[in-house]
C-alpha positions in Angstrom: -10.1 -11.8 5.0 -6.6 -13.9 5.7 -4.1 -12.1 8.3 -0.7 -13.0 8.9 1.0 -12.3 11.5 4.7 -11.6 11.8 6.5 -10.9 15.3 9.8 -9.5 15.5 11.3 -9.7 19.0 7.5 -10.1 20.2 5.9 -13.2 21.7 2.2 -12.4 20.4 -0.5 -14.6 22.2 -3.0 -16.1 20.6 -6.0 -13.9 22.9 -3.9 -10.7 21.3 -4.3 -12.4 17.6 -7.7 -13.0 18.0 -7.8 -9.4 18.8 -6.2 -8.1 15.7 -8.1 -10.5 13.8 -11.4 -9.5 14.9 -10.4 -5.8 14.2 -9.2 -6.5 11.1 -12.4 -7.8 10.2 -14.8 -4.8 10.4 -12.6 -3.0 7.7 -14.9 -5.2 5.7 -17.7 -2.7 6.0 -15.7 0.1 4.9 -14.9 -1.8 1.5 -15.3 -5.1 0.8 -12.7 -5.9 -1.7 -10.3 -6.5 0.7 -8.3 -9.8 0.1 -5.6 -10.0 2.6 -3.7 -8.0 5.4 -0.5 -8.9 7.5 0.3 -7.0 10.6 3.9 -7.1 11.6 5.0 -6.3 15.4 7.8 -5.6 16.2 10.0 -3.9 19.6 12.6 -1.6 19.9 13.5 1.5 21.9 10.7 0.9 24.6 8.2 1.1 22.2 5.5 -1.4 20.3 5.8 -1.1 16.8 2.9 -2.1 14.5 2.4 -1.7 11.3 -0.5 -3.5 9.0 -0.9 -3.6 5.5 -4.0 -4.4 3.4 -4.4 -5.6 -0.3 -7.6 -3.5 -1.7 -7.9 -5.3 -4.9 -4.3 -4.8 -5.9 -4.5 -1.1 -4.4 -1.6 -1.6 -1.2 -2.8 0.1 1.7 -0.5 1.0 5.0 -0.6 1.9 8.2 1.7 2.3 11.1 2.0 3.3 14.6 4.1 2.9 17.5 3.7 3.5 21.2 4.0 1.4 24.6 1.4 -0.7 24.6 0.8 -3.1 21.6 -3.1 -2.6 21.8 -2.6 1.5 21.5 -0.4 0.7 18.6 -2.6 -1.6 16.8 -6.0 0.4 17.1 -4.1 4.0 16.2 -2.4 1.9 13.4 -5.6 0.3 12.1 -7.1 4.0 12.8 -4.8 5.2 10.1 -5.4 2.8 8.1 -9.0 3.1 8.0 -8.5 6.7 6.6 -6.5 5.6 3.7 -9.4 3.4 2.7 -12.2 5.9 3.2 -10.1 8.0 1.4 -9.7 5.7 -1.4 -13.5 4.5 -1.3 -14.4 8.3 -2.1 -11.8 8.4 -4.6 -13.5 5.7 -6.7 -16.9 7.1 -5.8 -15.8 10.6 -7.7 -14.1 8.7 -10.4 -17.1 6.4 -11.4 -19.5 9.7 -11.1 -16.7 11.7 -13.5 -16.9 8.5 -15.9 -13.0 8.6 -16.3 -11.4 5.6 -18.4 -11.3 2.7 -17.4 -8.0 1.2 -16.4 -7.5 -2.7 -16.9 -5.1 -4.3 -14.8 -3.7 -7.0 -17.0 -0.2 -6.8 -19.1 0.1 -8.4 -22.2 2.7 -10.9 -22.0 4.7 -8.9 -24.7 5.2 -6.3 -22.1 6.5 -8.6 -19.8 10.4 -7.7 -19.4 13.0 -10.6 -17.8 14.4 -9.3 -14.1 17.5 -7.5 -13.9 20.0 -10.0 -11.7 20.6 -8.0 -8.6 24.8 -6.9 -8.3 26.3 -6.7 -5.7 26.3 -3.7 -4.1 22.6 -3.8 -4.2 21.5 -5.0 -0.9 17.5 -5.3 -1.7 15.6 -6.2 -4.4 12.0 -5.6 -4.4 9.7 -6.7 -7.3 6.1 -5.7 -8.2 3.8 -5.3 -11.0 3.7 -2.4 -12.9 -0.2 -1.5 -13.2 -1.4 1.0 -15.7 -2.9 3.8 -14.0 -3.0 7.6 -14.4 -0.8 9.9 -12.8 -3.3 11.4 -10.5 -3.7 7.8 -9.3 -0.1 6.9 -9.1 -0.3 10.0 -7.3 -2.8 8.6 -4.4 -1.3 5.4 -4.5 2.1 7.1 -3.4 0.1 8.7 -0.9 -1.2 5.8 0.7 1.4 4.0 0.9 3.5 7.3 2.1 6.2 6.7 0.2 8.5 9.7 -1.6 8.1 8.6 -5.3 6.1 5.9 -7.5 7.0 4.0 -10.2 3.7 3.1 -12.7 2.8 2.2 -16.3 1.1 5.1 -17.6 -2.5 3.9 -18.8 -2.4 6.5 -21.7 0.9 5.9 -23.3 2.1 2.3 -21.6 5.3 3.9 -20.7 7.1 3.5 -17.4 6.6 6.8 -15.3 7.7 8.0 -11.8 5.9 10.5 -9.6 7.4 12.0 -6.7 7.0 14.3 -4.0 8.7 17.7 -4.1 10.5 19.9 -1.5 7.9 22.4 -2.1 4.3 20.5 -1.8 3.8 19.9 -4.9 4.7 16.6 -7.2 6.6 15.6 -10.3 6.3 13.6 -13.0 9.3 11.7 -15.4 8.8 10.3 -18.2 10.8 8.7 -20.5 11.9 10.6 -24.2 10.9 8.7 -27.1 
């Protein structure tokens, strides 16, 4: 598996890479599909911040931890997300034993749309693929990457959806009128 490593107001040695590498590499035996990870470090406030994200076969994965020592932060961090990829492993493991559909991660290029020019009171742009997926998985993938809403191509009908976390536990769903 390739790591990068990005440090933000951190000098990170070479011993402490070798480290995070090393740890990195045993997520291997929870699921092997793992193509790449970056770990960014960064420091503010007194505290080590690390956070380390993985690419599960085009399933993002996150985790992130701060505390005083850059060690403590990296293991609870890579603690966390060990979790999310249990959690996912057992997720496929029910799916393949419910024989659900099977979702195919490839757009025809018809569906392809040109990017929007960003204006300028936009301050970020972020661009990524819209995978067709259910809403239960839209769902998990939300989850894991603990984020408030998720925007996916609905495998059923190939429109553009959004999940989102409620106030009250639950989740939402929008879809577009036709």
């Amino acid at each position: 598996m390739e790591v990068r490593f990005v440090a933000r107001g951190v000098d990170l040695k070479d011993d402490l890479k070798e480290y995070m590498q090393n740890k990195m590499s045993k997520l291997d035996k929870f699921f092997s599909k793992i193509l790449d990870g970056q770990v960014v470090v960064s420091f503010g406030r007194g505290m080590f911040m690390v956070e380390i994200t993985s690419n599960a076969n085009g399933v993002i994965m996150r985790g992130e931890e701060s505390a005083p020592d850059i060690k403590k932060a990296f293991d609870q961090a890579l603690k966390n997300l060990e979790r999310q990829i249990k959690r996912h492993n057992s997720y496929l493991t029910d799916r393949a034993q419910l024989k659900t559909h099977d979702i195919s991660f490839g757009l025809p290029e018809s569906e392809m749309e040109p990017p929007i020019p960003p204006q300028e009171d936009i301050v970020k742009v972020k661009r990524f693929p819209l995978r067709p997926m259910s809403a239960k998985e839209a769902t998990m993938q939300m989850d894991l990457l603990d984020h408030e809403f998720f925007l996916f191509r609905n495998a059923e009908s190939w429109a553009v959806n959004l999940v989102y976390k409620r106030k009250d536990g639950g989740y939402g769903l929008i879809e577009p009128a036709e």
